[in-house]
C-alpha positions in Angstrom: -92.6 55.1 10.0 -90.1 56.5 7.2 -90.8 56.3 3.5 -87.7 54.1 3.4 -89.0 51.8 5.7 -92.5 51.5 3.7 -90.2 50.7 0.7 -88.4 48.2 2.8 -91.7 46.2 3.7 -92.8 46.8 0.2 -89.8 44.9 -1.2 -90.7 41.9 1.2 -94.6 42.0 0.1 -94.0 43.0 -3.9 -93.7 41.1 -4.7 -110.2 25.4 1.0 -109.0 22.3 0.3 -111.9 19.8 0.0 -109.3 16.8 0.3 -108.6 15.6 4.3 -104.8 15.7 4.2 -104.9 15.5 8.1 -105.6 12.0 9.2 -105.0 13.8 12.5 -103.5 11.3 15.2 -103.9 13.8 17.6 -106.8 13.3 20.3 -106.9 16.6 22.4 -109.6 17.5 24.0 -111.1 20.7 22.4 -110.8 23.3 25.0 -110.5 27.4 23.2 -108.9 30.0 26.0 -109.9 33.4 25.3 -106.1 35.0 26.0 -106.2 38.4 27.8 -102.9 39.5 25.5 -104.9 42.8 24.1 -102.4 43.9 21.2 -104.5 47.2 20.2 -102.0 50.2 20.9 -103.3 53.9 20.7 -100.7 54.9 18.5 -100.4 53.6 15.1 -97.6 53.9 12.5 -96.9 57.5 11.3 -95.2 58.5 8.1 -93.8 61.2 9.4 -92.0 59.4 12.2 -88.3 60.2 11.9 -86.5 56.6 10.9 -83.8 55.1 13.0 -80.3 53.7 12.2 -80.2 50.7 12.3 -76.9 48.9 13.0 -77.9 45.5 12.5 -74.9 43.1 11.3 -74.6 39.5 10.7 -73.0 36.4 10.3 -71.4 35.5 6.9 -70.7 31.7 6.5 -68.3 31.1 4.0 -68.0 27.8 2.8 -64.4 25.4 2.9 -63.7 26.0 -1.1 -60.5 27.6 -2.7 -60.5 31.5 -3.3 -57.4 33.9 -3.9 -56.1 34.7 -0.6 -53.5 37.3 0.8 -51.4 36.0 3.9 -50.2 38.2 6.8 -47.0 37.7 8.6 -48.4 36.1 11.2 -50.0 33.6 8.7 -53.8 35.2 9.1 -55.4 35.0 5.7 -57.3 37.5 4.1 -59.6 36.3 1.0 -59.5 38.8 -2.1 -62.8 39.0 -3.0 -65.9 39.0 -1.1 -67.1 35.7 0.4 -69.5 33.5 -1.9 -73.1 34.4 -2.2 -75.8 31.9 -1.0 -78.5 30.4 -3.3 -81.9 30.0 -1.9 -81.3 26.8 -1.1 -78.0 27.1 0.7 -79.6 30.2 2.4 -82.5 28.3 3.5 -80.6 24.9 4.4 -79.1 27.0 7.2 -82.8 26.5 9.2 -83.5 23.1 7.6 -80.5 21.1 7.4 -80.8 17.4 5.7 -79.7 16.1 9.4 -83.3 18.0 10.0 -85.1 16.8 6.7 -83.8 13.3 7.6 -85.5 13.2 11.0 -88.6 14.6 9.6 -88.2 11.4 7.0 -87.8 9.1 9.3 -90.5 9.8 11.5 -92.7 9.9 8.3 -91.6 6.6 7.6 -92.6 5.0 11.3 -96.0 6.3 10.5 -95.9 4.9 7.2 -94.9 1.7 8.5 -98.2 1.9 10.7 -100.7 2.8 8.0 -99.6 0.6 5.1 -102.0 -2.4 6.0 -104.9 -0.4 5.3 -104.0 0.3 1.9 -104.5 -2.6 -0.7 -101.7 -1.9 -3.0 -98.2 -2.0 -1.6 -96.5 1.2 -3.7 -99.7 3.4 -2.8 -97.4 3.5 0.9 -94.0 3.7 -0.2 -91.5 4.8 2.3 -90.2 8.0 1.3 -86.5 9.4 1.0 -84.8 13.1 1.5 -85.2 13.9 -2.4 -88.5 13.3 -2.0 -89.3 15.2 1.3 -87.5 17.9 -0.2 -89.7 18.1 -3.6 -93.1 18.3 -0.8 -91.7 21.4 0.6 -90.7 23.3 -2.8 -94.1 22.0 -3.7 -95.7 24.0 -0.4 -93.8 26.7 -1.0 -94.5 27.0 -4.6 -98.1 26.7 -3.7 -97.5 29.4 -1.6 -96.2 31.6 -4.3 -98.4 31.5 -5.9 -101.3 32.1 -3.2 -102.6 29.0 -3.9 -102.2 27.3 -0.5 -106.1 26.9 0.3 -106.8 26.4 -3.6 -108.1 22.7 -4.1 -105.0 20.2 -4.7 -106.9 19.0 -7.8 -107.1 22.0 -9.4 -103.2 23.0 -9.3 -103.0 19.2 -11.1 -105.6 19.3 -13.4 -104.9 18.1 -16.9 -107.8 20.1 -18.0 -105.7 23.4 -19.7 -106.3 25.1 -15.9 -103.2 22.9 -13.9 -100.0 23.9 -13.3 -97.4 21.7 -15.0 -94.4 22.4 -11.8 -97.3 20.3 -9.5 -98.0 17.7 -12.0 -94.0 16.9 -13.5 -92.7 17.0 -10.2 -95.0 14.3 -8.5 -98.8 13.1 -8.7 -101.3 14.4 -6.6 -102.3 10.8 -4.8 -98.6 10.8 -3.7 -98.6 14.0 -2.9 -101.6 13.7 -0.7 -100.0 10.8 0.9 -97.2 12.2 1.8 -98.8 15.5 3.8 -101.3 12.5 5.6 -98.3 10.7 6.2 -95.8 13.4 7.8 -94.7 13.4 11.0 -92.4 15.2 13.3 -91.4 12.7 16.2 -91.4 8.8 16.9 -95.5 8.0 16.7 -94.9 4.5 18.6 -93.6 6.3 21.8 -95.3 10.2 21.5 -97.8 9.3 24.3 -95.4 8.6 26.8 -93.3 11.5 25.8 -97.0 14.1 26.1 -97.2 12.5 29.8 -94.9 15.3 30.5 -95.0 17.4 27.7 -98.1 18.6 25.5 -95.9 19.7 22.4 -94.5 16.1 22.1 -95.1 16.0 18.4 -93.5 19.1 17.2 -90.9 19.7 20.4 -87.7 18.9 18.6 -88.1 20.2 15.6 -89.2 23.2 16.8 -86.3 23.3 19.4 -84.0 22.6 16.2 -85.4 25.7 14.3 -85.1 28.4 16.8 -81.3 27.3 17.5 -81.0 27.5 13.9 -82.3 30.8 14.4 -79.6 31.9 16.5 -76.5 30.7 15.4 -77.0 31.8 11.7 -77.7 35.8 12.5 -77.0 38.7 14.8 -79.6 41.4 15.1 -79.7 44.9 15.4 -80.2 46.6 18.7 -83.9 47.2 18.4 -86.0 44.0 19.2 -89.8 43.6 19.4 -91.6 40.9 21.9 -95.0 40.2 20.6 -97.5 37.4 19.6 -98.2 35.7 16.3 -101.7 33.3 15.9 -100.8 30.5 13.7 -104.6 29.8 12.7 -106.1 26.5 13.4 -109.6 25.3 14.3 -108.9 21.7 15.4 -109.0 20.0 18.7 -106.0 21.2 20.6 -106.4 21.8 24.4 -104.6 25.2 24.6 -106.0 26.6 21.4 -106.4 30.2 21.7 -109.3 33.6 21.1 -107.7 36.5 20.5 -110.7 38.8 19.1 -108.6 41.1 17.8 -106.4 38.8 15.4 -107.7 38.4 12.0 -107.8 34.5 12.3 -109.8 34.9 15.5 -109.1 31.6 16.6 -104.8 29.5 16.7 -102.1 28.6 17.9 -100.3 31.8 20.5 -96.5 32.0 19.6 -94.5 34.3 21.9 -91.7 36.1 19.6 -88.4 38.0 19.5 -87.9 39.7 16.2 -85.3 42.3 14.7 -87.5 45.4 14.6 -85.8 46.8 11.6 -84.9 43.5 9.3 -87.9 41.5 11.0 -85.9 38.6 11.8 -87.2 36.1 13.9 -84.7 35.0 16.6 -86.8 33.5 19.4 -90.2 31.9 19.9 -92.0 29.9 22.7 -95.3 27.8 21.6 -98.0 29.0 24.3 -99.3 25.7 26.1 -101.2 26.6 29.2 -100.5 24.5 31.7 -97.9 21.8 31.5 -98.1 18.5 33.2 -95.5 18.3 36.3 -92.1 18.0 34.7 -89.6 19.1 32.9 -91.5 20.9 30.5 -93.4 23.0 33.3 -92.7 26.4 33.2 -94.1 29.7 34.4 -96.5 31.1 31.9 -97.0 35.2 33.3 -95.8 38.1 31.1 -92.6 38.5 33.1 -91.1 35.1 32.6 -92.2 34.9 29.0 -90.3 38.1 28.4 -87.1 36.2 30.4 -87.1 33.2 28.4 -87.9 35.3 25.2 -84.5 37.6 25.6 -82.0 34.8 26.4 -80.3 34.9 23.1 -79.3 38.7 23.7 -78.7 39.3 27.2 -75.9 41.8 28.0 -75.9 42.9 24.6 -77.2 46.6 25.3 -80.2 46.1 23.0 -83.4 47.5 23.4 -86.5 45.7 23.8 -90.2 47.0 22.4 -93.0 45.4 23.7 -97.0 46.4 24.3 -98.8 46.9 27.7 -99.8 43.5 28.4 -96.1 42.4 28.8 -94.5 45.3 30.3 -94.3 45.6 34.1 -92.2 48.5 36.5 -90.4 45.1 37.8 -89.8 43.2 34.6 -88.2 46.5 33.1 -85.8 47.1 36.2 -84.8 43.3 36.0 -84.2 43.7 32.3 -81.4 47.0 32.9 -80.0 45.6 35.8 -79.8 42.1 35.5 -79.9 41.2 32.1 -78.3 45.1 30.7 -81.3 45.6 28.4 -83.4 48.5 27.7 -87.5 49.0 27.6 -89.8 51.3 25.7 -93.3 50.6 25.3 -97.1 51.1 26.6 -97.9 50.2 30.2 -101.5 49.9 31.8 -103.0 52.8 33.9 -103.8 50.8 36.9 -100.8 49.9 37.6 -99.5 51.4 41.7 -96.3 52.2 40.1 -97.9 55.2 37.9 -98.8 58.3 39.9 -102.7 59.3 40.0 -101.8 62.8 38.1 -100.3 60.5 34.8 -103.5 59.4 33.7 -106.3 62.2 34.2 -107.1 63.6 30.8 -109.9 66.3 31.6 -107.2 69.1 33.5 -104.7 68.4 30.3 -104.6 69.6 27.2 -104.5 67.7 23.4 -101.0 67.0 22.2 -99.8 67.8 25.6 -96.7 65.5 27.9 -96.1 64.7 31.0 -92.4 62.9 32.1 -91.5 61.8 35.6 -88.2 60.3 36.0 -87.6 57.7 38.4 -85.9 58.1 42.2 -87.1 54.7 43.6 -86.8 53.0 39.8 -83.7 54.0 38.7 -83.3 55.0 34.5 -86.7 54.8 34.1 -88.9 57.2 32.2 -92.3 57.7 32.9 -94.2 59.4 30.1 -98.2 60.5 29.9 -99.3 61.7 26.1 -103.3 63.2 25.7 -103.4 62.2 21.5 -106.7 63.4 21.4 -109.5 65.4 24.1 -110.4 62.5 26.4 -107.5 59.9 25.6 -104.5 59.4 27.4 -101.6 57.2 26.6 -98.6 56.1 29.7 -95.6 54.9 28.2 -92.3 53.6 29.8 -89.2 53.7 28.9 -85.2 53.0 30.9 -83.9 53.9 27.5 -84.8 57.8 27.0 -83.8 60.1 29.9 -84.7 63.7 28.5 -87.9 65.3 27.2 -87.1 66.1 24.1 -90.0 66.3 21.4 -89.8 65.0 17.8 -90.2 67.8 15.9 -91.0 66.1 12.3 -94.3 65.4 14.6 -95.1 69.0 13.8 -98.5 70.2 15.9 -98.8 66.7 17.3 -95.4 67.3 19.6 -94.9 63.9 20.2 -92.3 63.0 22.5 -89.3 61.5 21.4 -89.9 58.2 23.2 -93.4 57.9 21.8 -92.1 58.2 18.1 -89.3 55.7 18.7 -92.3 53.2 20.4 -94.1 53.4 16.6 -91.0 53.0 14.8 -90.5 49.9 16.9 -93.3 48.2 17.6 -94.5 46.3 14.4 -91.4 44.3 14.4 -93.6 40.7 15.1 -96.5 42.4 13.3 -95.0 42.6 9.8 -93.3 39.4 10.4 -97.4 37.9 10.7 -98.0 40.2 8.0 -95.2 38.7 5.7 -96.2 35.6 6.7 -99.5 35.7 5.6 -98.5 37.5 2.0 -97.1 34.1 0.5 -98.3 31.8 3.0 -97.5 28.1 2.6 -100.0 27.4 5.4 -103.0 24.8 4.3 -106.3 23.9 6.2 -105.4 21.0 8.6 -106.8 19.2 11.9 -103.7 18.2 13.3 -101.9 21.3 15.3 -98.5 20.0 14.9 -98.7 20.6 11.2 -100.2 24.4 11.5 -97.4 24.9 13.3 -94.6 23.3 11.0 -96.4 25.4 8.1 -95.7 28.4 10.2 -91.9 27.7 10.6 -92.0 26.8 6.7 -92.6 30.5 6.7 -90.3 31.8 8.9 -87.6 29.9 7.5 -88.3 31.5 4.2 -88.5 35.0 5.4 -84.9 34.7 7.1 -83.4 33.0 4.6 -84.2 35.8 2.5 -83.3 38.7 4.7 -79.8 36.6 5.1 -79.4 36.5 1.3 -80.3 39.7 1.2 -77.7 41.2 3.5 -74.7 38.7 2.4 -74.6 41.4 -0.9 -77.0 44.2 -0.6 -76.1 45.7 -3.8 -76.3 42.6 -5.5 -79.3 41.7 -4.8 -81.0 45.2 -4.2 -83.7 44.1 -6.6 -84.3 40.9 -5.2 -87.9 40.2 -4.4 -89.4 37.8 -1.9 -91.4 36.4 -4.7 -88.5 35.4 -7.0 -86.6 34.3 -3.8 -89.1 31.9 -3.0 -90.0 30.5 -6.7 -86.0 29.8 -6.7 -86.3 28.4 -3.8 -89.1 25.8 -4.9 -87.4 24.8 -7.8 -83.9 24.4 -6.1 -85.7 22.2 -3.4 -87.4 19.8 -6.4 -84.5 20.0 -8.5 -82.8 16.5 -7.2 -86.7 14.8 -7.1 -87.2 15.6 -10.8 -83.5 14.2 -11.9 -84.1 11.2 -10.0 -88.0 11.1 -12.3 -86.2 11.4 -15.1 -84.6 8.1 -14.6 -87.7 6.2 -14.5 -88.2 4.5 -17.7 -92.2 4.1 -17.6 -92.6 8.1 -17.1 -94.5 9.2 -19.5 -92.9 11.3 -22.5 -95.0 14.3 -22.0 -93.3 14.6 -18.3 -90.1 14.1 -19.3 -90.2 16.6 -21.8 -91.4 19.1 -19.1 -89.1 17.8 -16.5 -86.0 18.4 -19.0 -87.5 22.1 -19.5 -87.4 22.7 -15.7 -84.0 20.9 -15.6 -82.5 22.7 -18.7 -81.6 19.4 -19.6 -81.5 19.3 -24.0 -83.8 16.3 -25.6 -82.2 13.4 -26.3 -81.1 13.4 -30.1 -79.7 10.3 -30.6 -82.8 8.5 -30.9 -83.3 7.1 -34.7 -85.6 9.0 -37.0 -87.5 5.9 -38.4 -87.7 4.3 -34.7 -91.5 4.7 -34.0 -92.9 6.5 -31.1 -95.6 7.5 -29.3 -97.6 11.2 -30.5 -96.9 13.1 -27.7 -100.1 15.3 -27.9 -102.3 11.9 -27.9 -103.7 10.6 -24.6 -102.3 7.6 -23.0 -105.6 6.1 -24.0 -105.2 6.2 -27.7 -101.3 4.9 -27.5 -100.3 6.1 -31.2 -97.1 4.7 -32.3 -95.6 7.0 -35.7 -92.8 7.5 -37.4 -93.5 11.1 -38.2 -91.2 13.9 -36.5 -91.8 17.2 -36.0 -88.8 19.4 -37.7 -88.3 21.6 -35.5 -88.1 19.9 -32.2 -88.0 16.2 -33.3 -91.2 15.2 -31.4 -92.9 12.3 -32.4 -96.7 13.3 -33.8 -99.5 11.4 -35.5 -101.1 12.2 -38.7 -103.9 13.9 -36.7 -101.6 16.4 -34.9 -99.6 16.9 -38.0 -99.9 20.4 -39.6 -99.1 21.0 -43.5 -96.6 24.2 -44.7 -95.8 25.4 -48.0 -92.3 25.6 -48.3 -92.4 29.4 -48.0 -93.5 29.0 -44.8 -91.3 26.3 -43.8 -88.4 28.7 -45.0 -89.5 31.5 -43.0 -90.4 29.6 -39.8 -87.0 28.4 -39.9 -85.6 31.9 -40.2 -87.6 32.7 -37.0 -86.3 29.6 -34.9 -82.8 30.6 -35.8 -83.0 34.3 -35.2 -85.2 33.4 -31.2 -82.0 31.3 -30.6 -79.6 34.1 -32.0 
């Protein structure tokens, strides 16, 4: 991999909660599949590794709003100025429009509807509304910023000096906690009749919803990667998955089509096992999940990228000649279609290549590397036709295919790797949720390569970090104005929420009209007439602090020249 594409990921990466929020509804039986999908490559990323171009473009969407124009003869317009930018929000709205939130709202409210007789006080289970769905993700993600998303709930809302005020102004923890109990994803009064034929019943429209999303709202570059992503989880769920080399050991398999250069994520399929008979039954061997995985961008000309457990002689020749894609990546050594001479290593030297190129398999590039005394690697490839060596591989004289397989092949990788880098996943029983916390993710790494692209200059300097803090407080924004019409909130949260808001404190409030300190507890309810000066806060006698007048002068001075 280039320096520049270090920096790249850089720029995306510069950048156990003891409370059950489950109250899992979900009664699989706990069966754990070790999967056979063996990611481990020979071949690792190489700095020296020439970079690519990349000719990647994408969608603008340009909202219906009045900008200069030029008009043609034929009537075409032309705008003057570049199209508007997108905010974090309208960025990320494009996966998670309210027609989404609304549904997810909704079926929160069903299950809210089913729970309430177990609590004793009506408002502990309130229905909720968009505002308020909205304020739980900026929440999530602002946990996730902040790499808090296994901290404990209580401590991000302690009122102990340790907290953090954005979790406490913008709602209380008990509601908050609710609300993550309480979520669901599909009508909870009809899902068993609907997982008759279908095990992902609880999650299948959202997730349907997302990955169109995915599609309409960017075009990706010619180079693609096919891999897998683990979403974590340790629950009951009946096709959770082993995959000993993964770091979490133990999930959820997601198939995966990503941009190899931006690390977009166009396409994913939700491993199941086996189906019940149905609609929902589908063919789950490499060669079909590739198929269903490439829809989006057959006969586009792009290339494809994926590892040995995926790649077949007759999946690659259906790719180029039915679907008009190219393949490069690893294949296995026992395959028929590899000749016995490809993968003996004792008669062949280190650093040394091997190409056959096909007569029965037409386009097709057959390739045999020896990294190392002892070690051979087979690659495929209907892409490269020559033998050409990379020579910024120096004395490792790796062949041109082989350099343009690393360059490509951590596409889905880095995606799990960004991911996991400001990840708004939390510890949960209930699968459907791990894997809504994973497209809460997703959505926020494409948002931000969307942003990104829509003014590159721009927003050269943009991090993922600031992105996503923006993001939070854009998502909260209409939850705290609607708090700050609530006439029992208490002073101290207004005050904060008017901070977050940039709303200015009220002034026309009398100076004799008493009020409560606002550095006293609730318990002690002091009523005073005293003030403070400088930002007409009421405070008690006890939190009153004495000044000479030079001081008073020169404290003054200080306030005025801050504001200058």
């Amino acid at each position: 991999m280039s320096s520049w594409d270090d920096d790249r990921i850089r720029m995306f990466l510069d950048e156990i909660d003891d409370y059950n929020e489950n109250d899992s509804d979900v009664s699989d039986i706990d069966y754990v599949l070790e999967s056979t999908h063996d990611t481990d490559t020979t071949q690792s990323y190489d700095s020296t590794d020439e970079a690519f171009t990349n000719v990647s473009r994408h969608k603008i969407i340009v909202e219906n709003i009045d900008l200069p124009t030029y008009v043609g003869k034929d009537k075409s317009i032309w705008y003057m100025h570049p199209p508007p930018l997108k905010t974090p929000y309208e960025s990320w709205s494009l996966f998670f429009p309210d027609t989404v939130i609304m549904e997810i709202v909704k079926c929160t409210n069903i299950n809210i509807s089913r729970i309430r007789q177990k609590y004793k006080r009506p408002r502990a289970a309130l229905d909720t509304n968009i505002e308020e769905m909205k304020a739980v993700f900026g929440l999530i993600y602002m946990a996730g910023v902040m790499k808090s998303s296994h901290q404990n709930l209580s401590d991000l809302w302690s009122r102990d000096g340790t907290g953090v005020d954005f979790f406490r102004s913008t709602m209380c923890l008990t509601r908050f906690q609710f609300i993550l109990r309480a979520l669901r994803f599909d009508d909870i009064t009809t899902r068993n009749e609907r997982r008759s034929v279908d095990k992902l019943a609880p999650i299948r429209n959202i997730f349907n919803d997302f990955i169109q999303k995915c599609q309409e709202n960017y075009v990706v570059g010619e180079y693609t990667t096919i891999d897998e992503m683990l979403e974590s989880f340790r629950g009951r769920c009946n096709f959770r998955q082993y995959i000993r080399n993964k770091p979490a050991k133990y999930g959820i398999k997601i198939f995966a089509l990503c941009d190899a250069r931006k690390f977009y994520t166009l396409n994913m399929e939700v491993y199941a096992g086996k189906q019940p008979d149905g609609p929902y039954q589908i063919d789950n061997k490499p060669q079909k999940v590739v198929e269903r995985l490439v829809v989006p961008i057959i006969k586009s000309g792009r290339n494809v990228t994926m590892d040995n457990w995926f790649i077949s002689i007759p999946l690659i020749q259906t790719l180029l000649q039915n679907h008009r894609l190219t393949v490069v990546g690893t294949i296995r050594k026992n395959k028929r279609e590899i000749p016995p001479i490809f993968v003996q290593t004792k008669i062949k030297l280190v650093n040394s290549s091997l190409f056959g190129y096909g007569k029965t398999f037409k386009d097709t590039t057959l390739l045999s590397y020896v990294p190392k005394k002892n070690k051979v690697v087979t690659l495929v490839s209907t892409m490269h036709h020559s033998d050409i060596i990379d020579d910024s591989s120096g004395e490792a004289m790796k062949p041109e295919i082989l350099t343009f397989y690393n360059n490509t092949k951590g596409g889905v990788d880095t995606v799990d790797e960004l991911k996991s880098s400001y990840s708004v996943s939390r510890t949960s029983c209930r699968w459907p949720l791990t894997i809504f916390y994973s497209l809460l993710n997703i959505a926020g790494i494409n948002s931000f390569i969307i942003i990104k692209d829509n003014d590159s200059e721009k927003h050269k300097k943009l991090t993922r970090r600031y992105f996503l803090k923006e993001l939070s407080k854009e998502l909260c924004m209409s939850y705290w104005k609607h708090r700050l019409t609530i006439k029992t909130l208490p002073r101290y949260l207004k005050i904060s929420l008017k901070n977050m808001t940039g709303q200015e404190q009220e002034q026309s409030e009398r100076q004799d009209c008493p009020g409560r300190c606002v550095y006293c507890s609730t318990k002690k309810n002091r009523e005073t007439n005293t003030r403070c000066v400088h930002c007409n806060s009421p405070i008690c006698r006890e939190h009153t602090v004495p000044a000479c007048p030079e001081c008073s002068r020169s404290m003054a001075v200080d306030e005025i020249e801050s504001s200058d």
